[in-house]
VMD Tcl script that builds the backbone (N, CA, C; Angstrom):
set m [mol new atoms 507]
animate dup $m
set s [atomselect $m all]
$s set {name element resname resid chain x y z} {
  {N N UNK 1 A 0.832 -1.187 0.000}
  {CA C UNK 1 A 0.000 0.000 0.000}
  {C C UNK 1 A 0.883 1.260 0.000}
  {N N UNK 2 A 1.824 0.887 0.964}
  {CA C UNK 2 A 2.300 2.526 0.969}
  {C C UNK 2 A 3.429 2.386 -0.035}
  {N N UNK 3 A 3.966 1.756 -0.666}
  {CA C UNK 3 A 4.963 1.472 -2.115}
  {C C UNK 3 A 3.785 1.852 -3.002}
  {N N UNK 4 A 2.550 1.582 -3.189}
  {CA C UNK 4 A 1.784 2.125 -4.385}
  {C C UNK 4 A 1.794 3.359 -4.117}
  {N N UNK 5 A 1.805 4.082 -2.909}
  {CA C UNK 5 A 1.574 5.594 -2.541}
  {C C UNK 5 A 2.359 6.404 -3.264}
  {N N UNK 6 A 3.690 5.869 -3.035}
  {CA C UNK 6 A 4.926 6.445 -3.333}
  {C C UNK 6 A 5.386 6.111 -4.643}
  {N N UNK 7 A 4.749 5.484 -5.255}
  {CA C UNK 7 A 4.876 5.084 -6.204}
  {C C UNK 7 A 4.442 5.883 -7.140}
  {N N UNK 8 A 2.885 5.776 -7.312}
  {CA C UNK 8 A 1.589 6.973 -7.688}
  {C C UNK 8 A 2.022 8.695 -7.298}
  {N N UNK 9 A 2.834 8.801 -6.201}
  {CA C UNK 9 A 3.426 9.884 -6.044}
  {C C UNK 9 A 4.666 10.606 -6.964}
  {N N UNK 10 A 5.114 9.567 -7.085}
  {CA C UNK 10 A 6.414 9.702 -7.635}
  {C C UNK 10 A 6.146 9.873 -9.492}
  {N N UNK 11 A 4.492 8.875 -10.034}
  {CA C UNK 11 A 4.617 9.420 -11.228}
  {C C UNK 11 A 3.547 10.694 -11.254}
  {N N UNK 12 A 3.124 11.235 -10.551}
  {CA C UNK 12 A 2.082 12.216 -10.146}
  {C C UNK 12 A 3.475 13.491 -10.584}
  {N N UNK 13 A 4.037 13.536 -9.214}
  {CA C UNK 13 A 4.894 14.617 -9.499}
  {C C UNK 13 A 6.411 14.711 -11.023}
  {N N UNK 14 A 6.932 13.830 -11.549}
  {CA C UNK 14 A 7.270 13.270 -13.000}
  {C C UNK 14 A 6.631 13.908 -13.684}
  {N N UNK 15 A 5.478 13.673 -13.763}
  {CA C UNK 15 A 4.732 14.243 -15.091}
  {C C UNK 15 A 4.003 15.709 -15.110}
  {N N UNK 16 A 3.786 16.009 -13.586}
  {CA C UNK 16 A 3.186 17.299 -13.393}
  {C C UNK 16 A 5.040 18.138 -13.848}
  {N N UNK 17 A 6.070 17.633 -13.493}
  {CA C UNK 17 A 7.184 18.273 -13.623}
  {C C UNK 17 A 7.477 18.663 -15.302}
  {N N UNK 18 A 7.357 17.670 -16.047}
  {CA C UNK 18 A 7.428 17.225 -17.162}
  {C C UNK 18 A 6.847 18.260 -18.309}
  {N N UNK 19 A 5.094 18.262 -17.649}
  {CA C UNK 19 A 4.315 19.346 -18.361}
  {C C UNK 19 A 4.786 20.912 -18.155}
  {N N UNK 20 A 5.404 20.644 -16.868}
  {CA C UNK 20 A 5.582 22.469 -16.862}
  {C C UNK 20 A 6.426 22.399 -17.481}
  {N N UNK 21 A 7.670 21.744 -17.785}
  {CA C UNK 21 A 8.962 22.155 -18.517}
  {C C UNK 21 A 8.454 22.195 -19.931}
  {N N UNK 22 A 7.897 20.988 -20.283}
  {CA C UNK 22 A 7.027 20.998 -21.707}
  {C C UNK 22 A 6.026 22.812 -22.112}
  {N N UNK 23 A 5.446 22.943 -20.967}
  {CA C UNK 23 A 4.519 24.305 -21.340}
  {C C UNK 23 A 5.590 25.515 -21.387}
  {N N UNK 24 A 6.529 25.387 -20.555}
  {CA C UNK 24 A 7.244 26.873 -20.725}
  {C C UNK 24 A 8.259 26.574 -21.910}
  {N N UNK 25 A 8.785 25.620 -22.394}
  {CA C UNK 25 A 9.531 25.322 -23.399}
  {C C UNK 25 A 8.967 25.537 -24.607}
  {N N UNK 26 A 7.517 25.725 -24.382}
  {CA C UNK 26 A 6.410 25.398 -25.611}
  {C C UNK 26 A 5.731 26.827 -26.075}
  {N N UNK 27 A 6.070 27.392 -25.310}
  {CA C UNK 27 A 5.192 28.985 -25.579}
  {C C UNK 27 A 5.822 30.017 -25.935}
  {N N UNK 28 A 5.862 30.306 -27.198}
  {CA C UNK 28 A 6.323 31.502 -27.659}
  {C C UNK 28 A 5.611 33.161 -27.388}
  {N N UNK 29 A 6.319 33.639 -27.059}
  {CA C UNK 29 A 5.672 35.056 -26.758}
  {C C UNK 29 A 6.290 36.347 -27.847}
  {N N UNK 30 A 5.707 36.837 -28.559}
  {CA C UNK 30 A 6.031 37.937 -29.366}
  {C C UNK 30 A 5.049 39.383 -29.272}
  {N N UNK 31 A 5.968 39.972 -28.734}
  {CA C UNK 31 A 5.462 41.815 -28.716}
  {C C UNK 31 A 6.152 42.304 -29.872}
  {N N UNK 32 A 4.878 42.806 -30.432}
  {CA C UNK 32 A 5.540 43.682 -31.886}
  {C C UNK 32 A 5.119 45.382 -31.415}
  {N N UNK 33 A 5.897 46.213 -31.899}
  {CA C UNK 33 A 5.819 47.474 -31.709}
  {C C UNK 33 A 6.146 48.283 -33.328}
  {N N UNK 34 A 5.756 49.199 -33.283}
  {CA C UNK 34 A 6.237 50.423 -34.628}
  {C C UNK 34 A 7.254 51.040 -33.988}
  {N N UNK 35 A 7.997 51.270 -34.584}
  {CA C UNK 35 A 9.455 52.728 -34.422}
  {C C UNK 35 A 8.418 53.710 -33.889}
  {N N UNK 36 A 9.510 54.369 -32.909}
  {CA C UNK 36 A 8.816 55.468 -32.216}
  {C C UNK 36 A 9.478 56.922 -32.992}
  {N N UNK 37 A 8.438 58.178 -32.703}
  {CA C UNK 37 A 8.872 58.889 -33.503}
  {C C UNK 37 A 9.880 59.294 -34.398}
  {N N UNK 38 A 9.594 59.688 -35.644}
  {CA C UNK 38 A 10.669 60.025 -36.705}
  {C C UNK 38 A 11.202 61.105 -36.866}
  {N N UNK 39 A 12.190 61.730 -37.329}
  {CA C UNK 39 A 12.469 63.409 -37.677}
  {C C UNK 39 A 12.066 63.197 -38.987}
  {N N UNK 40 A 11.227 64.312 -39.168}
  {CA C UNK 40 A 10.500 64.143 -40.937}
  {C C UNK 40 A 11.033 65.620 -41.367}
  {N N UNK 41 A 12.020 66.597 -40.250}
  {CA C UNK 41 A 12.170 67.458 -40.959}
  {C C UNK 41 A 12.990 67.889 -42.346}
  {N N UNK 42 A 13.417 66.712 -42.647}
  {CA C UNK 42 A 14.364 66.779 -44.110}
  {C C UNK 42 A 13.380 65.279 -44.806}
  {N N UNK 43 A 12.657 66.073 -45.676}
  {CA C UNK 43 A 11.500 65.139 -46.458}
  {C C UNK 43 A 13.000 64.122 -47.490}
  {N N UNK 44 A 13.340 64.192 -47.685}
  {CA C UNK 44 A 14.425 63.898 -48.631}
  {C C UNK 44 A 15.425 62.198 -48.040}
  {N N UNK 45 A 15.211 62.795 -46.823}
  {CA C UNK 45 A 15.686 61.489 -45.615}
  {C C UNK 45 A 15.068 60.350 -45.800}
  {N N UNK 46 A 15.963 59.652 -46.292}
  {CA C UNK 46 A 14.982 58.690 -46.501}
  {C C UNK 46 A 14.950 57.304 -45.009}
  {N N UNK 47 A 16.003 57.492 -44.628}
  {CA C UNK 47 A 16.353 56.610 -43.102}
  {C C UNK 47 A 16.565 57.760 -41.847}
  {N N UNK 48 A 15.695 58.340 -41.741}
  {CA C UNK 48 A 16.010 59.114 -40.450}
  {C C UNK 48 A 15.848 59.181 -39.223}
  {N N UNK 49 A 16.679 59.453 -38.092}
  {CA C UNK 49 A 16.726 59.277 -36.676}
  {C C UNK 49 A 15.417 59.351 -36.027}
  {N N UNK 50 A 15.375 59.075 -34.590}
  {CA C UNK 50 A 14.165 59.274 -33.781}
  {C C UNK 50 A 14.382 60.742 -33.343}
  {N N UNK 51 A 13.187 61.227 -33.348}
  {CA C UNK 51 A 13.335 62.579 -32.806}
  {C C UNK 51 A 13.603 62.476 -31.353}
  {N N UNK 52 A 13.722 63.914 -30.533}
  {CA C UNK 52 A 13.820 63.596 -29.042}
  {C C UNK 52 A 12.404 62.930 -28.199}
  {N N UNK 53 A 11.641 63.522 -29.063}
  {CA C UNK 53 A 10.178 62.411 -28.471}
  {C C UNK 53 A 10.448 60.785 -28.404}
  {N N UNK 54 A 11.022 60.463 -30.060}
  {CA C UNK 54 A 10.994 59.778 -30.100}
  {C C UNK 54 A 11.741 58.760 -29.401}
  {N N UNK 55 A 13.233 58.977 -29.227}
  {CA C UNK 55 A 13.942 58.607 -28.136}
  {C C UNK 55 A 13.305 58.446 -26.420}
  {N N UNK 56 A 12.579 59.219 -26.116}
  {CA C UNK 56 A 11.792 59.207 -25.277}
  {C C UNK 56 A 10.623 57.950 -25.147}
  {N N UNK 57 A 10.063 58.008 -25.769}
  {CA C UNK 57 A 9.117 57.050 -26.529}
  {C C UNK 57 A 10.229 55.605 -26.184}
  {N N UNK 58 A 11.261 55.488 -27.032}
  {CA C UNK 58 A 11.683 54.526 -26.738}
  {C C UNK 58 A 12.281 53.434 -25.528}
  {N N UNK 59 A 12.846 54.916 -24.893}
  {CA C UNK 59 A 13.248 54.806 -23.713}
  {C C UNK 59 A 12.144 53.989 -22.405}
  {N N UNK 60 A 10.566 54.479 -22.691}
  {CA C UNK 60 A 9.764 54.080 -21.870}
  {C C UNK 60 A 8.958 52.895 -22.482}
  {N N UNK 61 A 9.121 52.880 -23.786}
  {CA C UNK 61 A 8.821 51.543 -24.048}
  {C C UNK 61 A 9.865 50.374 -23.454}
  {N N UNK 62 A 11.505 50.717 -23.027}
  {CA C UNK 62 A 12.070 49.398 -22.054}
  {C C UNK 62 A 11.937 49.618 -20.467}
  {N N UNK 63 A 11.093 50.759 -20.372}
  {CA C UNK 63 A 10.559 51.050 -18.742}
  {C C UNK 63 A 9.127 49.826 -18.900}
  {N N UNK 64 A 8.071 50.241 -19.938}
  {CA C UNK 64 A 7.232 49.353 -19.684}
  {C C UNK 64 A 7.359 47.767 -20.268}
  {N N UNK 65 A 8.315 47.236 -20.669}
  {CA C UNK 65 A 8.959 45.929 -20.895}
  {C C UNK 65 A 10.105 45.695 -20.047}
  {N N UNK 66 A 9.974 46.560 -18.988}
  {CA C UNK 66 A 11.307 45.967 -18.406}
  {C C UNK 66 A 11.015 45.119 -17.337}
  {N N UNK 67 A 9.902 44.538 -17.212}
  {CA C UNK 67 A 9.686 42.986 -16.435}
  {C C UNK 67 A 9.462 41.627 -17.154}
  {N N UNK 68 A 9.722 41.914 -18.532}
  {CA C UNK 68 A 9.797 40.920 -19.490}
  {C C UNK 68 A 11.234 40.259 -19.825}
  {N N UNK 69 A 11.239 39.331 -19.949}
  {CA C UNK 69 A 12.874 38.729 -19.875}
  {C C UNK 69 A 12.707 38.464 -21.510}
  {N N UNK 70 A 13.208 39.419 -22.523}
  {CA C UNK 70 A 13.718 38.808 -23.916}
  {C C UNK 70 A 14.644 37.747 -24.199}
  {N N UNK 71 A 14.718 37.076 -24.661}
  {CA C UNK 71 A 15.457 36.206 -25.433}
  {C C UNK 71 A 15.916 36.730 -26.513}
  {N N UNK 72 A 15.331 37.565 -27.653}
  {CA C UNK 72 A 16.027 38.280 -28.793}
  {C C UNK 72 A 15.173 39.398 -29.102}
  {N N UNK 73 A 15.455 40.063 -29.692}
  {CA C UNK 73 A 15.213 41.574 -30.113}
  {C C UNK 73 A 15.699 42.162 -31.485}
  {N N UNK 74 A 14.150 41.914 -32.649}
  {CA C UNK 74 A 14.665 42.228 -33.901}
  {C C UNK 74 A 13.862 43.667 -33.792}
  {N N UNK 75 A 14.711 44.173 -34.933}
  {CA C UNK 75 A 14.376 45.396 -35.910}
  {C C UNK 75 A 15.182 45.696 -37.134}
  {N N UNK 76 A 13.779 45.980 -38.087}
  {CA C UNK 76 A 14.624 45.995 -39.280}
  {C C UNK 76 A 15.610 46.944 -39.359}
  {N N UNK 77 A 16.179 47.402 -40.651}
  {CA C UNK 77 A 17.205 47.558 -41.134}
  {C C UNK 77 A 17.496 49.224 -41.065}
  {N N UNK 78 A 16.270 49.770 -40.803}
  {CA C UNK 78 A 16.309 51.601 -40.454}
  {C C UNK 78 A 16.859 51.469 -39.407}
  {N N UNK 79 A 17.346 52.922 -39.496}
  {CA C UNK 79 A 18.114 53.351 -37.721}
  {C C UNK 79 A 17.146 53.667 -37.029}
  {N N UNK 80 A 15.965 53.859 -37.081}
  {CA C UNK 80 A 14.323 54.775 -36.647}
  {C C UNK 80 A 13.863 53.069 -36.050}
  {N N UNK 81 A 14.162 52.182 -36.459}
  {CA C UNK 81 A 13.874 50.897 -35.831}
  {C C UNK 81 A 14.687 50.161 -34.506}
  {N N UNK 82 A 15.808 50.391 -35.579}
  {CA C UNK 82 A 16.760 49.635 -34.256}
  {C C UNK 82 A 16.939 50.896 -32.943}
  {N N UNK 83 A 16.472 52.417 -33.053}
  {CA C UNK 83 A 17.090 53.250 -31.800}
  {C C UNK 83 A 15.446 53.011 -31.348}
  {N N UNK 84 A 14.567 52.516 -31.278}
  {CA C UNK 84 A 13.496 52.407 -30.833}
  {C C UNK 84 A 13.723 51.182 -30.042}
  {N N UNK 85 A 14.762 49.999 -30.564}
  {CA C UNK 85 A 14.570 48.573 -30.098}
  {C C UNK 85 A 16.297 48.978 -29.029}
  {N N UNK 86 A 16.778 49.800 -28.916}
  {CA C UNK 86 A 18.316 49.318 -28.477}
  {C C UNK 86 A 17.755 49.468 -26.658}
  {N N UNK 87 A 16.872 50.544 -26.252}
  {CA C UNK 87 A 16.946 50.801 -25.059}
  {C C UNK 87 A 16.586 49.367 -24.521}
  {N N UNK 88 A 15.504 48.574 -24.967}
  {CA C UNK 88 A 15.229 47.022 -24.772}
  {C C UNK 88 A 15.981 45.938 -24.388}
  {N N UNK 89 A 16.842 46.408 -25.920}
  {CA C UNK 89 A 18.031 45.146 -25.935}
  {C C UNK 89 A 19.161 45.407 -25.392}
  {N N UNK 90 A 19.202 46.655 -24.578}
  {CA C UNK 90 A 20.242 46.690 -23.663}
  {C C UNK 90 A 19.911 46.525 -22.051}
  {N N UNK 91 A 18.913 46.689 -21.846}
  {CA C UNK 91 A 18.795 45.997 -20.692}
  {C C UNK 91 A 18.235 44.497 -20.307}
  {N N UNK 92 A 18.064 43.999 -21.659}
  {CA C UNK 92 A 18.259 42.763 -21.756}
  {C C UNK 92 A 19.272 41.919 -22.053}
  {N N UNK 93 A 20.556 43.183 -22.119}
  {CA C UNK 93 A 21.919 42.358 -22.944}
  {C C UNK 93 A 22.030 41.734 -23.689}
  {N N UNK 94 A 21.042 41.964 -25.193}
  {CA C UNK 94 A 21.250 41.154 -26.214}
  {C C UNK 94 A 21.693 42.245 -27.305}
  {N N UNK 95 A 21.918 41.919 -28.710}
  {CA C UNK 95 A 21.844 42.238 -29.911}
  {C C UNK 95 A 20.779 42.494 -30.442}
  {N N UNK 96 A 20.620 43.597 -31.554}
  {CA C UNK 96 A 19.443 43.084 -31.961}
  {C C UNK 96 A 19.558 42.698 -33.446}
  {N N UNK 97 A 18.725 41.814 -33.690}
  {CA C UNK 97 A 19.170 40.608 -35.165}
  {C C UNK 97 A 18.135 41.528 -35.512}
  {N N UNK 98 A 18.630 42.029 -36.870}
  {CA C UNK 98 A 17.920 42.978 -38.447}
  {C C UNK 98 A 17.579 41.582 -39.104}
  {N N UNK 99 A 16.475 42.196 -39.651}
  {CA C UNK 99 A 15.199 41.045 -40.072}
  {C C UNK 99 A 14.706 41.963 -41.442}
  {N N UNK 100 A 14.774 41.408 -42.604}
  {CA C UNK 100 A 14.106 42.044 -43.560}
  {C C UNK 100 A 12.574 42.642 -43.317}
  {N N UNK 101 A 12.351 44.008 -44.211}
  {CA C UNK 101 A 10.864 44.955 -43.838}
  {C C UNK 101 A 10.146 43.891 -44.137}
  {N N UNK 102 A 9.900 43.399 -45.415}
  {CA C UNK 102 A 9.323 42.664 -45.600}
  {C C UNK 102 A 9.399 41.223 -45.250}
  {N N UNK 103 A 9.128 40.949 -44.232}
  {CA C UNK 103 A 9.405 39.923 -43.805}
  {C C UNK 103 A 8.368 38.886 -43.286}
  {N N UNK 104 A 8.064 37.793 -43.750}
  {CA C UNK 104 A 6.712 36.701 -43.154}
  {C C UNK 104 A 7.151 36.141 -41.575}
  {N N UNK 105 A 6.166 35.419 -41.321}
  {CA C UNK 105 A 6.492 34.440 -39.802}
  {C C UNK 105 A 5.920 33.147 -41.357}
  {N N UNK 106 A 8.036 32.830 -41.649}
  {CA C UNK 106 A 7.826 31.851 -42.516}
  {C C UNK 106 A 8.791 30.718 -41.226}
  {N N UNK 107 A 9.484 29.779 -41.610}
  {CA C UNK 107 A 9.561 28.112 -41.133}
  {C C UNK 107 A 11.175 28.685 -40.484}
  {N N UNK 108 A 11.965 29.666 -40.695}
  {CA C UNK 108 A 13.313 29.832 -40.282}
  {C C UNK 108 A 12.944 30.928 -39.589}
  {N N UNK 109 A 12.089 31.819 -39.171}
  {CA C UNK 109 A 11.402 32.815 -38.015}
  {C C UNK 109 A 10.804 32.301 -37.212}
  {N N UNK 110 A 10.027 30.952 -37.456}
  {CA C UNK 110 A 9.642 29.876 -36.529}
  {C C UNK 110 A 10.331 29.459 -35.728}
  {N N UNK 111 A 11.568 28.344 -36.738}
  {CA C UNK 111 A 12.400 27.809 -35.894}
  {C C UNK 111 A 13.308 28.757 -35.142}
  {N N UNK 112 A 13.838 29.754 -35.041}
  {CA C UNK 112 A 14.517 30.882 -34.584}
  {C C UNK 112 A 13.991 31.250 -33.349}
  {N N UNK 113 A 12.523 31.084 -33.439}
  {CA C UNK 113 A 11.998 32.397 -32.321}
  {C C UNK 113 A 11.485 31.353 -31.375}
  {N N UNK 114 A 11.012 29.718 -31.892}
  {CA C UNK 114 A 9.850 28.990 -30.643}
  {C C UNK 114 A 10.794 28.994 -29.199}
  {N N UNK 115 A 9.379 28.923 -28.778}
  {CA C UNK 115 A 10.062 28.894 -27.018}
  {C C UNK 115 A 10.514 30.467 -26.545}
  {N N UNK 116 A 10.681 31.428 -27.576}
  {CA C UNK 116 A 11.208 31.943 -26.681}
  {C C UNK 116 A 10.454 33.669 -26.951}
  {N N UNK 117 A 10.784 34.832 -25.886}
  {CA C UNK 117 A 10.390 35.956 -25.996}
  {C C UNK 117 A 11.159 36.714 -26.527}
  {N N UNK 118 A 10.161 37.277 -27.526}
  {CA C UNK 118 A 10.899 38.326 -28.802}
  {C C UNK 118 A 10.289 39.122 -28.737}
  {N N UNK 119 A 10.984 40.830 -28.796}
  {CA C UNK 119 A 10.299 42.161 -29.299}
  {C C UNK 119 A 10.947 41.840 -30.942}
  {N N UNK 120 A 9.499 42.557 -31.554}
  {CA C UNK 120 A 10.026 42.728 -32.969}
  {C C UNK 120 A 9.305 44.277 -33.128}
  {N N UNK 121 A 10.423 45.155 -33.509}
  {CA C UNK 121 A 10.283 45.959 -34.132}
  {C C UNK 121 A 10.027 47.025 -35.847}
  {N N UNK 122 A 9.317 47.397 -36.089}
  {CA C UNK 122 A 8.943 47.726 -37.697}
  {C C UNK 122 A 7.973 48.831 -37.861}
  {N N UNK 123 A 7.506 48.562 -38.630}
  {CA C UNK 123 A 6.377 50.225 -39.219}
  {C C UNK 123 A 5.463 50.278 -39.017}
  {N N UNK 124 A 4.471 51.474 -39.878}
  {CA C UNK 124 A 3.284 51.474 -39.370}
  {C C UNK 124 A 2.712 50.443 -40.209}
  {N N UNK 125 A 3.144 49.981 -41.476}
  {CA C UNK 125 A 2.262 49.192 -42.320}
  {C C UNK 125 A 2.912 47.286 -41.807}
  {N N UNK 126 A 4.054 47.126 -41.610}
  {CA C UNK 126 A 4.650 46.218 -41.324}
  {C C UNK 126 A 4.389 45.412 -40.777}
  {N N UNK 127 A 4.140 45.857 -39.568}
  {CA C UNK 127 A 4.007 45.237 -38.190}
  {C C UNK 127 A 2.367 44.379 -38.118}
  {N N UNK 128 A 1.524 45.263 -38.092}
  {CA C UNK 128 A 0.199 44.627 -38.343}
  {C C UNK 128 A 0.188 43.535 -39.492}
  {N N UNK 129 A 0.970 43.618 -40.653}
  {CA C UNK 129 A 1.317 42.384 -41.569}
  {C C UNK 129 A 2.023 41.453 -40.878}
  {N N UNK 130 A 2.894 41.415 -40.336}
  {CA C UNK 130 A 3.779 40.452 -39.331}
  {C C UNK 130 A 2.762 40.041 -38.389}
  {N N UNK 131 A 1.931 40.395 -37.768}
  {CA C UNK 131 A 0.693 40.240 -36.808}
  {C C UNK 131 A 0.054 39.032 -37.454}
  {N N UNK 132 A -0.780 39.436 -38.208}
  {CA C UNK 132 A -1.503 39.185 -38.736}
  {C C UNK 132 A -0.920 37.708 -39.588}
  {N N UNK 133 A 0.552 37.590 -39.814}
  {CA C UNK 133 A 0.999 36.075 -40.525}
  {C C UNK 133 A 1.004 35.445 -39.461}
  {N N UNK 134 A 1.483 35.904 -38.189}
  {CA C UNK 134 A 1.355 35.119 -36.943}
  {C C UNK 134 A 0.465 34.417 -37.038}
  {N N UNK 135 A -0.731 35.378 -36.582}
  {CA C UNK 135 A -2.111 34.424 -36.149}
  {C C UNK 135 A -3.121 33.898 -36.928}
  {N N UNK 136 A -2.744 33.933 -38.394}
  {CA C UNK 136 A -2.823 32.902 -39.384}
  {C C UNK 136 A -4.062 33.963 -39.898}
  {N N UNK 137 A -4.843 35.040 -39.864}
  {CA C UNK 137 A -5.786 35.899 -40.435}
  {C C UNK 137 A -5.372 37.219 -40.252}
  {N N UNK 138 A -6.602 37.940 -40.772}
  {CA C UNK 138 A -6.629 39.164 -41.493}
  {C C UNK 138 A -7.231 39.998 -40.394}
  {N N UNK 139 A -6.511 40.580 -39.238}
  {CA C UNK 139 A -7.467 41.058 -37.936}
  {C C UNK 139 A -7.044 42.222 -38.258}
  {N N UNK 140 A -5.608 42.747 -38.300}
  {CA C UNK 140 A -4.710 44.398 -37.748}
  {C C UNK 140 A -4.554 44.886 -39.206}
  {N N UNK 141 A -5.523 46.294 -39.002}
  {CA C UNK 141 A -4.797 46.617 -40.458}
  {C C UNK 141 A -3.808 47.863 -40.262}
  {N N UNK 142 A -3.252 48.708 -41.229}
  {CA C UNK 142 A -2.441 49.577 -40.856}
  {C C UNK 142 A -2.148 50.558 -39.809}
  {N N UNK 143 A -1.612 51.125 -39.300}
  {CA C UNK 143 A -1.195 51.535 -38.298}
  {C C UNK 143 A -1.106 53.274 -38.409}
  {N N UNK 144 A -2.011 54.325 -38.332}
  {CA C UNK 144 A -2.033 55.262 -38.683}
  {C C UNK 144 A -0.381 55.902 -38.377}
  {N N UNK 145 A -0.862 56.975 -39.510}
  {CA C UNK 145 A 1.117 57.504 -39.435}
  {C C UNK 145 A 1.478 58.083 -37.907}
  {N N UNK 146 A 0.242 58.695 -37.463}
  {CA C UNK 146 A 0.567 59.494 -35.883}
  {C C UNK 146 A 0.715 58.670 -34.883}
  {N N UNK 147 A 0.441 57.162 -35.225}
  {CA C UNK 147 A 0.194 56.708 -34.011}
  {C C UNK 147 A 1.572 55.817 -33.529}
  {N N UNK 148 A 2.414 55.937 -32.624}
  {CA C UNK 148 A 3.169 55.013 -32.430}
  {C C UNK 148 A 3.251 54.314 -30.902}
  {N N UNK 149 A 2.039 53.952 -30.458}
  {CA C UNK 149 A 1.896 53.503 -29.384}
  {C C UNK 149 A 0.932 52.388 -29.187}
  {N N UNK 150 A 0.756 51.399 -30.096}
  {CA C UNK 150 A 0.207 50.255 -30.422}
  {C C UNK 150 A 1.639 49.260 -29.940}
  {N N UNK 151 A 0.851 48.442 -29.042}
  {CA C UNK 151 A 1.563 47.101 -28.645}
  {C C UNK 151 A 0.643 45.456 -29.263}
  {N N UNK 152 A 1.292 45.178 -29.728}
  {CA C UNK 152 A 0.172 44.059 -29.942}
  {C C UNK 152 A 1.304 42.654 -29.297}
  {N N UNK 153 A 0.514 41.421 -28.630}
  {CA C UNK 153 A 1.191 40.659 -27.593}
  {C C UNK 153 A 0.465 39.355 -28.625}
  {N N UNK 154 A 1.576 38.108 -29.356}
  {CA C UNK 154 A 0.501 37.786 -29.573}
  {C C UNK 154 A 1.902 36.132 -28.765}
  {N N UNK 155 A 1.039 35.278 -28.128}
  {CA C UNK 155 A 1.436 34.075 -27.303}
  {C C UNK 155 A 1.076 32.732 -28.103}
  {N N UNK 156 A 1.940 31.834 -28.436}
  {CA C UNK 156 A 1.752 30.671 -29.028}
  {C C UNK 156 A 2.151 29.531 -27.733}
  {N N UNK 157 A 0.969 28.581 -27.575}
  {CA C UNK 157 A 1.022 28.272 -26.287}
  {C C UNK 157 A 0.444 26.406 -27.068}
  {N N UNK 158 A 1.418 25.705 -27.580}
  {CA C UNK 158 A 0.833 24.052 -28.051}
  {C C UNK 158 A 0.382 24.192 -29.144}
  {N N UNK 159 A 0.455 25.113 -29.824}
  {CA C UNK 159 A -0.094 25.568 -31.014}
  {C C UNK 159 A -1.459 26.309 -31.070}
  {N N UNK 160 A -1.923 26.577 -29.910}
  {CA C UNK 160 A -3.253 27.744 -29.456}
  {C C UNK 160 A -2.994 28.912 -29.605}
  {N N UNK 161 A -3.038 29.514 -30.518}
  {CA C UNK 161 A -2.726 31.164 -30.728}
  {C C UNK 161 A -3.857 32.282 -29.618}
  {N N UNK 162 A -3.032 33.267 -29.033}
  {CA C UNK 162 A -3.330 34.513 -28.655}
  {C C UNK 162 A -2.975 35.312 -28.828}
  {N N UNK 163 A -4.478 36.724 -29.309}
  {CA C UNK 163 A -3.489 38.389 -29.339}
  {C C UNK 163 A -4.285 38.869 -29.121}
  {N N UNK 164 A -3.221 40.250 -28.658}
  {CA C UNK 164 A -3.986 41.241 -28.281}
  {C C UNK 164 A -3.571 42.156 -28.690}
  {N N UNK 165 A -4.133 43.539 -28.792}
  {CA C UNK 165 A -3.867 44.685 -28.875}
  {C C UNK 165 A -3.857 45.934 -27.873}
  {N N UNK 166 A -2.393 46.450 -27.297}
  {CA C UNK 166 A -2.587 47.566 -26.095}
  {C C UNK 166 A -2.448 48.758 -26.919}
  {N N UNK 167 A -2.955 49.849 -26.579}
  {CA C UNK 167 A -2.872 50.833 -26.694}
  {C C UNK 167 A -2.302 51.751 -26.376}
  {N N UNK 168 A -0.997 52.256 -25.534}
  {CA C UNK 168 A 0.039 52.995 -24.799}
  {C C UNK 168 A 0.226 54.249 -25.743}
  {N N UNK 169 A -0.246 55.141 -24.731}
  {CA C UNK 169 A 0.641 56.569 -25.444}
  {C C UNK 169 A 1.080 57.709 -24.596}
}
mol reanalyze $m
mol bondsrecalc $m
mol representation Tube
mol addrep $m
């Protein structure tokens, strides 16, 4: 009796152990954001810096992610992307890996990212396209030009998709 106890105990706690390592190993988490403000005062620019807002902007976007533990931190190939993503990826001590604008959630962004938490950074039209390949439909559409304070969270959890959309400004 008490060998079955311990027994039944022993695969009770095994497998309850098992699933949690399985569920947190298993859930991908991706926050996508737009570049925070641009300097548009030289129309001609075609890659141009964050303004001081915008730096600002950025800065408190790794105040309000800074209880999130990243694993990696993309932004494409503008400097208006990556100075939006560096305050992040430096207090997460990573790099951040440049990812083509146009870019899908194709089978090597899959394998790259499962399991783990990623900010991805991009545009106003971009990002809601990147959204939107995630969660396999047509929900987010463009991202007005003024607005750069859309968070969208979307969690892959066994293959059960979740998203959301925050609003921060």
């Amino acid at each position: 009796m008490i060998r079955s106890i311990i027994l039944t105990s022993f695969i009770l706690f095994s497998v309850t152990m098992f699933a949690q390592k399985e569920l947190s190993e298993g859930t991908t988490t991706y926050y996508f954001i737009r570049h925070a403000e641009k300097d548009v005062s030289d129309p001609l620019e075609k890659n141009p810096h964050l303004t001081d807002i915008g730096h600002k902007r950025a800065e408190s976007w790794s105040n309000i992610l800074e209880n999130i533990k990243f694993d990696a931190v993309y932004a494409t190939h503008y400097i208006r992307t990556q100075e939006t993503a560096k305050p992040t990826a430096d207090k997460n001590k990573l790099e951040i890996t440049i990812y083509p604008v146009r870019s899908k959630y194709d089978e090597t962004f899959k394998t790259a990212t499962s399991g783990k938490t990623v900010l991805i950074v991009g545009h106003n039209n971009t990002i809601p396209e990147f959204v939107n390949d995630v969660i396999g439909k047509q929900k987010y559409g463009e991202i007005e030009d003024s607005n750069n304070g859309n968070l969208y969270i979307v969690t892959i959890t066994n293959g059960f998709i979740n998203d959301m959309l925050l609003k921060i400004n």
